[in-house]
C-alpha positions, 0 to 999 in steps of 0.5 A: 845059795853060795852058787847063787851069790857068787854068779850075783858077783861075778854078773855085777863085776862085770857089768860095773866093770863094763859101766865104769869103762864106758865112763872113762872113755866118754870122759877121755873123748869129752876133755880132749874135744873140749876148748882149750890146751892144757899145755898153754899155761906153760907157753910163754911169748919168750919160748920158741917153737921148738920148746912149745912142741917139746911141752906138747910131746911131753903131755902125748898131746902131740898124737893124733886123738886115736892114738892118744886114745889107743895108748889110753888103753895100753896103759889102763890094761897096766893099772897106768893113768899116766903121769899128773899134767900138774904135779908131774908124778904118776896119777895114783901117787897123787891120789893116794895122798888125797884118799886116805883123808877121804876115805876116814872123813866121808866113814864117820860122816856116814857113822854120824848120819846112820846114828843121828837118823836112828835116833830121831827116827825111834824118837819121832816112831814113839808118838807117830803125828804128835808135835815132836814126830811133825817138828823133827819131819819138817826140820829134816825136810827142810834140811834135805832141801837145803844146797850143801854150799849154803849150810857150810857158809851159813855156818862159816858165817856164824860160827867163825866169822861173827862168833869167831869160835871155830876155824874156817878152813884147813886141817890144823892151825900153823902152830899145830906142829909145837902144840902137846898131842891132846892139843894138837889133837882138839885143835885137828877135831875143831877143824872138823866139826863144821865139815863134818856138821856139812856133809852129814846133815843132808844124809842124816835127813835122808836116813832119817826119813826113810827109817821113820817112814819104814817104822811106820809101814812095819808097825802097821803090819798085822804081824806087829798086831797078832804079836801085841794080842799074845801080851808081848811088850812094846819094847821087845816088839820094837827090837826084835821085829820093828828094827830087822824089818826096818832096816833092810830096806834102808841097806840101798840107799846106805850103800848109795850114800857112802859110795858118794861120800867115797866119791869126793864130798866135794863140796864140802872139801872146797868150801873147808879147804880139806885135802881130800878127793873132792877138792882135787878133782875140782883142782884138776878140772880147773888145771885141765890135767887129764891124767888125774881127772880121769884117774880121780873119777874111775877111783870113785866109780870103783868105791861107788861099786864097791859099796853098792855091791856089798850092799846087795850081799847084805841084803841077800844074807838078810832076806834070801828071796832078793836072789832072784830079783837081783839076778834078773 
């Protein structure tokens, strides 16, 4: 079995590998041919010629797209993404004052939702179609449906702007530096509670639905049955055979959710004003800086990799007989 998931490994390695290469080449190729020059917001009517071509050799735009594209590719081979257009430092120095506040958002945004769809789920599970069960379905289905941007300005709208009780954008107030620890720490929490209501609600929905609907399928099993005539309780049924055979189906979409959280709840962090990697990609597409927005979607690629493999780990540990189905 070790053998087993370790040729697992090694085949998805690769492949992600192959895939995210694949993907930051099609980008690189795409933003060069794309309209316009990042070097142009630098131009100005007083400089001269040469100094214009000095901007353009100083963003290695002056080379033939071949060129720019094989000096691309001597630099990944170094972990080098070269330096930022806009804060003319290297790329992963940028990024990695921006991932950090991304990586611990989008953690407890998948806490949250994992608990709240746990908990409606075994809340709806106890009387299956009665009011409850059909009232918590319906409200998750329109939650899920509902765009992310149009909860967080809902939500902006009635609790900052018309009830004026929490804050609209950011991470602290300007007065959070003189502020006591406890104070300073409950006003960093207020500027987090809408973002975080924002991002976990979708998730929340989706989890919920399908733990719901996999109670359901479980429960209907003639196992569930025999274990029931033999005057086992209901509570332990529901521990020790409901859950397992639950939950391990709900491991792939669970690595699929966090590697999009980890990817950038961009939405969200544009809409809240948060210093996270959504927000810089977004910020950098706007500058046209190539370096990071080439840097910003291969460090994503690699934490949705991440996830979606660890993710297939767990469900061999759980279930042995997915090996095979996984290495095809």
């Amino acid at each position: 079995m070790k053998k087993e998931i370790f040729i697992l490994l090694i085949k998805r390695i690769f492949s992600s590998v192959l895939v995210l290469f694949l993907l930051i080449s099609f980008l690189f190729f795409l933003l060069r041919l794309s309209p316009g020059d990042p070097s142009l917001k630098y131009f100005s009517p007083d400089l001269s010629p040469q100094l214009a071509a000095k901007i353009r050799e100083s963003f290695n735009l002056d080379k033939s797209l071949i060129n720019q594209y094989s000096s691309f590719l001597l630099n990944l081979t170094r972990g080098n993404f070269g330096i930022s257009f806009t804060y003319r430092i290297p790329v992963f120095s940028v990024i990695m004052d921006f991932l950090p506040f991304t990586l611990l958002f989008s953690i407890t945004s998948f806490i949250i939702q994992l608990v709240l769809g746990f908990f409606l789920a075994s809340l709806s599970i106890k009387k299956i179609n009665g009011k409850l069960d059909k009232a918590i379905s319906q409200i998750s289905l329109i939650i899920y449906a509902a765009p992310t941007f149009v909860i967080g300005v809902l939500l902006v709208l009635i609790f900052s702007s018309s009830l004026n009780i929490l804050p609209s954008s950011g991470l602290s107030s300007f007065e959070n530096n003189s502020y006591p620890l406890i104070p300073k720490l409950m006003d960093n929490l207020s500027h987090l509670i809408m973002p975080l209501i924002t991002l976990s609600l979708g998730g929340t929905a989706v989890f919920y639905k399908y733990l719901r609907d996999n109670f359901e399928n479980v429960y209907n099993r003639t196992f569930i049955t025999y274990l029931r005539s033999y005057g086992i309780p209901e509570k332990n049924i529901y521990k020790q055979n409901v859950i397992p055979n639950a939950i391990n189906p709900l491991i792939s979409i669970a690595g699929v959710e966090l590697g999009i959280l980890f990817s950038g709840a961009l939405i969200t962090e544009v809409i809240f004003g948060l210093p996270g990697m959504g927000r810089l990609t977004i910020n950098a597409i706007l500058s046209r800086d190539y370096p990071l927005i080439i840097g910003t979607t291969f460090v994503s690629g690699v934490l949705v990799i991440i996830t979606n493999l660890v993710a297939d780990i767990l469900k061999v540990k759980l279930d042995k007989r997915l090996i095979k189905g996984l290495l095809n």
